[in-house]
C-alpha positions in Angstrom: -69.2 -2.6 -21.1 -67.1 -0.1 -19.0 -66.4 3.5 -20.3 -63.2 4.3 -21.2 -60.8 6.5 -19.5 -57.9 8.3 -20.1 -54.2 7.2 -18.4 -51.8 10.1 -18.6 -48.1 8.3 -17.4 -45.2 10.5 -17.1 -42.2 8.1 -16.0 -39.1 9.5 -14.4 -35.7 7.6 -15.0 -33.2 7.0 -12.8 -29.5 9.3 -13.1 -27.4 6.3 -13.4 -24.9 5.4 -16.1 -27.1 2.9 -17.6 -30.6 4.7 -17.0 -31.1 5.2 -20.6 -32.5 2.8 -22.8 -34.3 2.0 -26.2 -36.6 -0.4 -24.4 -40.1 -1.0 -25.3 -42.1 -1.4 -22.4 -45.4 -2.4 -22.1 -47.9 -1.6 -18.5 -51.0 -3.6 -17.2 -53.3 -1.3 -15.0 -54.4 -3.5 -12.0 -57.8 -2.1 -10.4 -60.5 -2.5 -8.2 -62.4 -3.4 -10.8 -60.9 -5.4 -13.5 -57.1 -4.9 -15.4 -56.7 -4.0 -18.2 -55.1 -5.4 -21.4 -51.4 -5.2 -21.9 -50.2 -1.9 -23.5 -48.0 -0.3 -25.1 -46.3 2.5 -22.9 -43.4 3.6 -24.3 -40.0 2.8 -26.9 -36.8 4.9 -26.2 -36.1 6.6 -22.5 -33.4 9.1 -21.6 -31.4 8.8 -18.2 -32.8 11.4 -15.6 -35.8 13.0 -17.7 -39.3 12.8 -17.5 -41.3 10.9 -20.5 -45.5 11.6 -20.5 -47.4 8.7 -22.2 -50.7 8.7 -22.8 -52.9 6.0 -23.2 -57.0 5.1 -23.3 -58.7 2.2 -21.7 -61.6 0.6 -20.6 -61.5 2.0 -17.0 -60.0 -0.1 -13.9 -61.8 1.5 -10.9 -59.3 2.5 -8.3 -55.9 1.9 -9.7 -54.0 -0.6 -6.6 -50.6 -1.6 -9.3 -49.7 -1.4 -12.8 -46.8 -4.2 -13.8 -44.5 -2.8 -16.3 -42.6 -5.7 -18.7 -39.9 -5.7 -21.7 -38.4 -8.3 -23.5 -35.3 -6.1 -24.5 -31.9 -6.7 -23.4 -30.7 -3.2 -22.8 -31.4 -2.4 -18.9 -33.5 0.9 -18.1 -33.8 2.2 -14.7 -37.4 3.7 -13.3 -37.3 6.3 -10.4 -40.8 6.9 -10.4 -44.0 6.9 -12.5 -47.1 9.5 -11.8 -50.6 8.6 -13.5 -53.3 11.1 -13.6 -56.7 9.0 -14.7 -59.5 11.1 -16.5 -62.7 9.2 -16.5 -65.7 9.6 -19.1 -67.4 12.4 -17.1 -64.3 14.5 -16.2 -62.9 13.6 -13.1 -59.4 12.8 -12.1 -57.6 11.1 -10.2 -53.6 11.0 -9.0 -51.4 8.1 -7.9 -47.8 8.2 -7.2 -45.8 4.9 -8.0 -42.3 4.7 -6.4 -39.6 3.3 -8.4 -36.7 3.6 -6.0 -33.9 1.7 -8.4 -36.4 -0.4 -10.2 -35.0 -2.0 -13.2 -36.4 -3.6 -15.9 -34.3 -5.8 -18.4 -34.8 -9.1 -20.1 -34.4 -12.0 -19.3 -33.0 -10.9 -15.4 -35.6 -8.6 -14.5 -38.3 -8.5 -17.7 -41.4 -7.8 -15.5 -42.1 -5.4 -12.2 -44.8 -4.5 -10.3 -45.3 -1.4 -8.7 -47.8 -0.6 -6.1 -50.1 2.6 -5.9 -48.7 5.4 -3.3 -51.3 7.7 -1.6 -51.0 11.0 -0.1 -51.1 11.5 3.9 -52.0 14.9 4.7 -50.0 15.5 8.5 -51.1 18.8 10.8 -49.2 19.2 13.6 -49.9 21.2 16.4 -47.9 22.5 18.6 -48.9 22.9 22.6 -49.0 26.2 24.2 -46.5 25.4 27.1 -43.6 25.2 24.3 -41.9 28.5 25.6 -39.2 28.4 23.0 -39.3 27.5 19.9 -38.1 23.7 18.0 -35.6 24.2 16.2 -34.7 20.2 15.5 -36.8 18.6 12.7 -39.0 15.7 13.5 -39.2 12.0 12.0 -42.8 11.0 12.1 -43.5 6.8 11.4 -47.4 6.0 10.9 -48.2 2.5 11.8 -51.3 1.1 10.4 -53.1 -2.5 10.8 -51.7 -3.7 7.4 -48.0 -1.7 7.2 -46.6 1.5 7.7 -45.0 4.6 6.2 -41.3 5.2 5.5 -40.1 7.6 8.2 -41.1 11.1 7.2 -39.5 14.6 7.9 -41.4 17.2 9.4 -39.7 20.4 9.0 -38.8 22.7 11.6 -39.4 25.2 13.7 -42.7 24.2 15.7 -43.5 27.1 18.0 -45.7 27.8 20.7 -49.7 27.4 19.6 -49.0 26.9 15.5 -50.0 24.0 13.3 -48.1 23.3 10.2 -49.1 21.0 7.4 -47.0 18.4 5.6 -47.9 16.1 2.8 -46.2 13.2 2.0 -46.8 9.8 -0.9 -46.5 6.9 1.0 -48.0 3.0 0.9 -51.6 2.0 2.1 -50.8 0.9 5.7 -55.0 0.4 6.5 -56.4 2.1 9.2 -53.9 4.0 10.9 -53.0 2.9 14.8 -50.5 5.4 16.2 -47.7 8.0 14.7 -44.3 7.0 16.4 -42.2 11.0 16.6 -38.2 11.1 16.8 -35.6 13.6 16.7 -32.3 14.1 16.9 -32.8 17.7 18.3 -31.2 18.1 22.3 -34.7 20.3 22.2 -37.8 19.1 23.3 -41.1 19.2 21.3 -44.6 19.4 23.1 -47.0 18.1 20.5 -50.6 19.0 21.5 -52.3 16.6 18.5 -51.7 16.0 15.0 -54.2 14.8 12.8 -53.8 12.6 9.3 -56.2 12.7 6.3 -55.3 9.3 4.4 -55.9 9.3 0.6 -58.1 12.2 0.4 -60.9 12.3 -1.9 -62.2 14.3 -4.5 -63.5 16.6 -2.2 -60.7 16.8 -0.4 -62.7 14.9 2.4 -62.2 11.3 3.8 -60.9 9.7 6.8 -59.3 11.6 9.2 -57.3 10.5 12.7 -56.5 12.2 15.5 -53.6 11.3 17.5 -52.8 12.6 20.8 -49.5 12.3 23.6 -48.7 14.0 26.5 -45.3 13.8 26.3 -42.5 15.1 24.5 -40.3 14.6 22.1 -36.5 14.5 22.2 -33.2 12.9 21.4 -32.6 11.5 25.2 -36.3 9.4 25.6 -35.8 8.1 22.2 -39.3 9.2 20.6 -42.3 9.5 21.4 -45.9 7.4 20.6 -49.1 9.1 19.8 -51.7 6.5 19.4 -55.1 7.3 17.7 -57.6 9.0 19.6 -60.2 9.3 17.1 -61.6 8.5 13.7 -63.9 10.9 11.9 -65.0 11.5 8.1 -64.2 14.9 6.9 -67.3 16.6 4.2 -66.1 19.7 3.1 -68.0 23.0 2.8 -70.7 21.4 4.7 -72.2 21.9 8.3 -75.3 21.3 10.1 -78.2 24.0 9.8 -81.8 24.6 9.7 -83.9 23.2 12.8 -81.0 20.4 14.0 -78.2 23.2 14.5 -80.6 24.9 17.0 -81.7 21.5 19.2 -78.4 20.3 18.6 -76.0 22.5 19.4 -73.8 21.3 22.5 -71.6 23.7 22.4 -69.1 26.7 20.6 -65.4 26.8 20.8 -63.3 29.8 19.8 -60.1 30.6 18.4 -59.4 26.8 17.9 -58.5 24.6 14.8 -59.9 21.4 12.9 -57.5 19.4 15.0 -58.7 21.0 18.3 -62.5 20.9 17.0 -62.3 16.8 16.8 -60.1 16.8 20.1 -62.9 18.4 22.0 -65.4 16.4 20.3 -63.5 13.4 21.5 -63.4 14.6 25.1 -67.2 15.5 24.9 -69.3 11.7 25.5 -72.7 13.6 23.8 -70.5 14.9 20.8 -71.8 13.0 17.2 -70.2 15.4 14.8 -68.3 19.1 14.9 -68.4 21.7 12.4 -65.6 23.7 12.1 -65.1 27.4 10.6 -62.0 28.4 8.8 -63.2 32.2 8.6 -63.7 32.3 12.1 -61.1 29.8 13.6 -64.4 28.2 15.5 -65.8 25.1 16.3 -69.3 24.2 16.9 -70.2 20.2 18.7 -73.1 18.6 17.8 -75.3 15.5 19.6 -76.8 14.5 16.0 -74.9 13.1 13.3 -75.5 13.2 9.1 -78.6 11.5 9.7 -80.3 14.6 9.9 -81.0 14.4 6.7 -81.6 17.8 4.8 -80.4 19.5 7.6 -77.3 18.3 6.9 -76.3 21.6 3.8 -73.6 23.0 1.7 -72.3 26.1 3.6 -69.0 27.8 2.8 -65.8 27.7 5.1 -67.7 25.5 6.9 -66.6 21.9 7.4 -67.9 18.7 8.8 -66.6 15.9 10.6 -68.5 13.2 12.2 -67.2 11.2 14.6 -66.9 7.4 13.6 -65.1 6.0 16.8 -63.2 7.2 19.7 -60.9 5.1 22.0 -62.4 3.7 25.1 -59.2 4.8 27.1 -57.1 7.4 26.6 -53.4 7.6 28.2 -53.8 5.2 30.2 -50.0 3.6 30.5 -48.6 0.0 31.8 -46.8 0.8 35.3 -43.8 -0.9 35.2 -43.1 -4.2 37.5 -39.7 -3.5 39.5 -37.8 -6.7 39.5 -36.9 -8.1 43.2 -33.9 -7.2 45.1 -33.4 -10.5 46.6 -34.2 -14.4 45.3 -37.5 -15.4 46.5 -38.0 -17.7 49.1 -39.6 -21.4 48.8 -42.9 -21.7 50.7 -44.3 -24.0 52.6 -48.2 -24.7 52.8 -49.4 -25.6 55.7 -50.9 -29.4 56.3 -54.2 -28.6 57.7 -55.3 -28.9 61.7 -58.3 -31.1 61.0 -60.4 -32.2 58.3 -62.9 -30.1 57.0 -66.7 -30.5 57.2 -68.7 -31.0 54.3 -65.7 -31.6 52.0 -66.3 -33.2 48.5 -62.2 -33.3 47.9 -60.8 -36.2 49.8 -57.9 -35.1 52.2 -54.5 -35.5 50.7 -52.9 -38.9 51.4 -48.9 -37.0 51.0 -47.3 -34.1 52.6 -47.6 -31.4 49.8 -44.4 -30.4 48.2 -42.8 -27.4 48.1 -44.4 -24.7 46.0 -41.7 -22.8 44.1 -42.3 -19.1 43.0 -41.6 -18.6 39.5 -39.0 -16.2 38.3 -40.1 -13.0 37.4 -40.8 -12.6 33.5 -39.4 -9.3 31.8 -40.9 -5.9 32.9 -43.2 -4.2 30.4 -42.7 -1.1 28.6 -44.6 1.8 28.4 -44.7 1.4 24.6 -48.3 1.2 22.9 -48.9 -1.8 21.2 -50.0 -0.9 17.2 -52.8 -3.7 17.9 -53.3 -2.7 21.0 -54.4 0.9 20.2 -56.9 0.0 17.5 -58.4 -3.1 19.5 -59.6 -0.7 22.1 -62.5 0.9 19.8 -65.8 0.2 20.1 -67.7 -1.5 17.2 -71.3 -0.4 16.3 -73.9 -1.5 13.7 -73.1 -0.8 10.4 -76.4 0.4 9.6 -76.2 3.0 12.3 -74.6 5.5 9.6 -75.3 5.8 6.3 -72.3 7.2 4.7 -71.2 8.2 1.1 -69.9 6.2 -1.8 -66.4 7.1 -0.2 -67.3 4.9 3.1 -68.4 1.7 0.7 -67.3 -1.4 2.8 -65.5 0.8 5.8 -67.2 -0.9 8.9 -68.4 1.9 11.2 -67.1 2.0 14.9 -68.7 3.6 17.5 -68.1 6.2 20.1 
């Protein structure tokens, strides 16, 4: 039998007229693992406050939904619900559900189900030719291979060699393919990379992505795409020591960042891993990997991140095709002089017809196909990498 863990709710209703309610509502906690039994959440909201329910169960694993139901008439309105999940040894765990006008009310709306939101951690890094400052916020969209985020604000200004970090709660979208960047700023912003940590772990570690353009963004080209450059998995407070940092060591990079650490590690073919640190603002690339073993050691402001997969081209662009001026011509083939020698076809007993050249089909754009993008990394074996717990059932992909 599975241990039981603790569900801490706190459900925020909506600021409507008829938000309030004296509703019983029951919850269902859909996991990776099992769900659990119908219980009993809560009688009696008030419109626009914040109501914390707690309640213990056999634990679910990774929560993915909980489906909230009521069999009362009078109507209550959910803006949002946060669950923090305390398991048997201690540790927890946050989800964010989005209510966004849910309603629950019987016998119109008596059941909903609301799906797990996770956080995307964004650091965006600003390019050193950005001579004046960005003043214009900027709209980022991630596009993964199973959804995508709600557009997302990133808060101005962005000046000349800064990062800034933004978090944000947003749906799975699966691995991520490329960030699309808007604004409605006359200014132009020169983003050198930005980087996204997807449902961070415990740790604070996980999969991270690297995304790079060499373009701009601006209100008159209408965005801008920054596919994914790299994968890697982030171990805090770890780095490579002992013998393997000595025989390893490709190279050291200085006053750089974690984004600029995996950027040259993804320029550098012999680069496995990097380890970058905070105290120092440096960056040192490896040719060895986790596999190490021991070697591989807990070391403060130190962090690791080993390279999972790397794109086999990077900016390459379609070149437009320029539509004709004129209609073209109908062509003629030649009937041939004399038969040929040696010929298994027999010679043809009519005059061929005219061949006609097909109309040109639309132009393509310069835009970066979301499948496109992560159909260009490599695979690898699986077994290649022997990674945590956190990388159960992640399929590996190669540089």
């Amino acid at each position: 039998m599975r241990a039981e863990s603790e569900y801490e709710f706190t459900i925020t209703t909506g600021s409507s007229t008829q938000a309030s309610s004296s509703a019983s509502v029951t919850v269902q906690i859909n996991g990776e693992q099992m769900t659990s039994k119908k219980l009993n959440l809560q009688s009696g909201f008030t419109r626009g406050e914040c109501t914390v329910a707690t309640l213990l169960t056999r634990d679910v694993g990774k929560v993915i939904s909980i489906t909230l139901e009521t069999s009362d008439v009078d109507s209550l309105e959910i803006q949002r619900i946060s669950l923090q999940v305390k398991d048997s040894v201690g540790h927890t765990q946050r989800y964010m559900f989005e209510g966004a006008n849910t309603w629950l009310q019987s016998p119109e709306f008596p059941s909903q189900q609301m799906f797990a939101a996770v956080p995307f951690l964004l650091t965006a890094a600003t390019r050193d030719t950005q001579n004046d400052p960005m003043y214009g916020d900027i709209y980022a969209t991630i596009y993964g291979m199973v959804g995508q985020t709600g557009r997302m604000s990133m808060s101005a200004p962005f000046v000349k060699g800064k990062t800034q970090q933004f978090e944000y709660w947003q749906p799975q979208i699966g691995h991520a393919a490329l960030i699309n960047l808007q604004t409605f700023s006359s200014q132009a912003w020169l983003p050198e990379h930005i980087t996204v940590l997807a449902n961070r772990n415990q740790e604070g570690g996980g999969l991270v992505y690297i995304c790079r353009s060499t373009g701009s963004v601006t209100a008159s080209n209408g965005g801008l795409d920054a596919p994914v450059m790299s994968q890697y998995y982030l171990t805090p407070s770890h780095s490579i020591g002992k013998t393997s940092a000595a025989t390893g060591t490709i190279s050291t990079k200085k006053d750089t960042t974690p984004g600029g650490c995996m950027q040259a590690c993804s320029l550098e073919s012999k680069c496995k891993s990097a380890v970058f640190e905070s105290e120092k603002n440096s960056c040192q690339l490896f040719s060895v990997d986790r596999r190490v073993g021991f070697d591989l050691v807990w070391t403060k402001d130190h962090d690791y991140y080993e390279k999972l997969s790397t794109l086999k081209y990077i900016g390459v662009t379609t070149t437009p095709t320029v539509s004709p001026t004129s209609a073209p011509t109908n062509t003629t083939t030649p009937a041939p002089t004399a038969a040929p020698t040696n010929a298994t076809t027999p010679a043809p007993t009519a005059a061929p017809t005219k061949a006609k050249t097909p109309a040109p089909t639309a132009a393509p754009t310069n835009a970066t196909s979301v499948l496109d993008s992560a159909d260009q990394l490599s695979e690898v074996n699986d077994d290649e990498l022997d990674m945590s717990t956190d990388l159960t059932e992640v399929r590996l992909l190669s540089t």
